[in-house]
N, C-alpha and C positions, 0 to 999 in steps of 0.2 A: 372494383378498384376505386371507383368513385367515391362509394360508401366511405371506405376505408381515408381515402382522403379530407373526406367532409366532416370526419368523426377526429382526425389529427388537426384540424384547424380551428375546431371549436374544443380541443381539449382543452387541460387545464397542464398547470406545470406539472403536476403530480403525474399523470397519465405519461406527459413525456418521456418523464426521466424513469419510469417505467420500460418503456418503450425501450429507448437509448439501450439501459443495461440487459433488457431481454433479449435485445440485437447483438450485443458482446458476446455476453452465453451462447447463442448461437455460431457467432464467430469461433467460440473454442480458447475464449480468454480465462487465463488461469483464475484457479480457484479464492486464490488471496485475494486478486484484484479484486474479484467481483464482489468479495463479502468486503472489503473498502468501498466500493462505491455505495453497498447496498447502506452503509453505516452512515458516509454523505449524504444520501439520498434522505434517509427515516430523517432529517434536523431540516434539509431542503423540504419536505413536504409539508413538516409541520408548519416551515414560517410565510410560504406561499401558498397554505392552503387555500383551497376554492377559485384562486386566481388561472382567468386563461393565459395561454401562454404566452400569447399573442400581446396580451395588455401587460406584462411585466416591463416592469421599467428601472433601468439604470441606478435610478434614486431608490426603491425597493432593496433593490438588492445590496447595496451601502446602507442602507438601515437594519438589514441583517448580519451584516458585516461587524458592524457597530456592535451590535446586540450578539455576536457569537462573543468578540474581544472581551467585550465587559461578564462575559457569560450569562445561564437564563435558568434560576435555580427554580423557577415558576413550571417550565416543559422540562422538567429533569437535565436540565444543562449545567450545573453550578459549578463548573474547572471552565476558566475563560482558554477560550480554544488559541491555539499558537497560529503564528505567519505561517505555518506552514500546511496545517487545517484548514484556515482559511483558504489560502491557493486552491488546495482538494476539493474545496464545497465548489469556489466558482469555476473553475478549470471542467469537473466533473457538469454542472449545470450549462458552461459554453458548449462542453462536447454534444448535450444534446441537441442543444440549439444547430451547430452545424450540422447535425444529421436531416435536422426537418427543414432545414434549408440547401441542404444537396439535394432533397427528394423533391424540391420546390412547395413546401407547404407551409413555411414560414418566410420571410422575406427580411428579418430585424434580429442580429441576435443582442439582445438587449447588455451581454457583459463583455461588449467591445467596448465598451465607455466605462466602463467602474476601473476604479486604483486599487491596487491589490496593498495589503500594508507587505514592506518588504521582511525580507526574513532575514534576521542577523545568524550568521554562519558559527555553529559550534566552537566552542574550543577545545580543539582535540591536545589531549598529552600523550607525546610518544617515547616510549620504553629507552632510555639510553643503553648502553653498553654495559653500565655499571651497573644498571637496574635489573636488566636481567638476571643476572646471578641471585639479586636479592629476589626476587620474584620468582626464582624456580624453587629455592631455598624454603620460601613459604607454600610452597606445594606440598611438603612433608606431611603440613597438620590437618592436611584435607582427605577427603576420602579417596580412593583411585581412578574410580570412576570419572569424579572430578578433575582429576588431576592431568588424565588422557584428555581430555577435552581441552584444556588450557596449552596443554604442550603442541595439538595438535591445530590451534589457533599460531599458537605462535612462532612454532616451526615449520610448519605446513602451508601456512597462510591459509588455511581453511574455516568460510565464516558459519556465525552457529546455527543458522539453519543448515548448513550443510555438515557439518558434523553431527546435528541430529538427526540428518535422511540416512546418516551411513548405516550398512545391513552387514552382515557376519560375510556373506559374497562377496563385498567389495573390498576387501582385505586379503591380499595378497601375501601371506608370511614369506614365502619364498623367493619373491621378486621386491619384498619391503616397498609395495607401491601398496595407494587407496585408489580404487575406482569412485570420482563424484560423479552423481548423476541423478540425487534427486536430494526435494528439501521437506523437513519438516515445520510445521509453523504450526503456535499455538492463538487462534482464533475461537473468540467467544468461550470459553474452555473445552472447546475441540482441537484435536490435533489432523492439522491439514496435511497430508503426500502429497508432492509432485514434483514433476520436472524441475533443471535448473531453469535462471531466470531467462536464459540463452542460450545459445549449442557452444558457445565458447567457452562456457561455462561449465562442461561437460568435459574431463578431465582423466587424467589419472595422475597421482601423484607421489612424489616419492618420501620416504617415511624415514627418519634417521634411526638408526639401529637402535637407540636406546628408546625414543618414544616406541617402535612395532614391539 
């Protein structure tokens, strides 16, 4: 135990956030997240390499902050990262900080003092009453495959990972209900299964006769 302690406190950031996510995993945290952090993690290591953790400082990490914004076509980064990446890298590198600090082997998490830039809120456009008609209309010139998916968005309220976890079982023709219960997501060009993102989320739904 000591060892183990003596070897987290002269780590480095890199070793951390190591750490942190190998701790998740274990936890049994979904598959998507983990390939998200692992993807914060690989742009975190690069720009605090060799540094202990211990010695990261506030101002560092605002100068990587800086350096994501403007992007780094130098380390394969050339798309400047959004408010909302940014949050992921620091939020992901706090969380590890408070893990070496509930176990008492750090005492400083150095991204309690950084200013996150703020994130301006989409603008979402929603379907009017009139719209729909034209919008189902243009579902003729598509394929049908296609065409279930869209209806089953939009009459179902069902989102698209969950309309692509759906299996041949979970269709109900008799009772015109879908059973949700699991997601699809296309990660690194693999396609990920699993669970929803919550049990509430875990459903059965009803299907209007002409979409089933």
């Amino acid at each position: 135990k000591a060892e183990c302690t003596q070897t987290m406190l002269d780590g480095t950031v890199e070793e951390l956030l190591e750490t942190y996510i190998d701790m998740q995993r274990i936890k049994g945290l979904k598959e998507t997240t983990l390939r998200g952090y692992e993807s914060y993690a690989k742009r975190l290591k690069l720009a605090f390499k060799g540094i202990n953790a211990r010695d990261l400082t506030p101002y560092q990490i605002e100068r990587f902050i800086a350096s994501a914004v403007k992007g780094d076509a130098q380390n394969g980064y050339p798309k400047q990262a959004s408010p909302k990446t940014i949050k992921g890298y620091v939020s992901l590198l706090s969380s590890a900080y408070k893990m070496a600090i509930r176990n008492k082997l750090l005492t400083y998490n150095p991204c309690d003092a950084v200013i996150i830039p703020k994130q301006k809120r989409p603008d979402i456009t929603v379907l009017t009453k009139d719209d729909i008609p034209k919008f189902i209309d243009a579902l003729d010139d598509t394929t049908l495959d296609l065409r279930v998916v869209y209806e089953l968005a939009l009459f179902c309220g069902l989102r698209r990972s969950e309309i692509m976890g759906l299996m041949n079982d979970d269709v109900n023709v008799i009772w015109s209900t879908i059973k949700v219960q699991r997601t699809r997501h296309r990660m690194y060009c693999e396609d990920v299964i699993q669970g929803t993102k919550t049990e509430r989320s875990r459903r059965i739904v009803s299907v209007p006769e002409f979409v089933m």
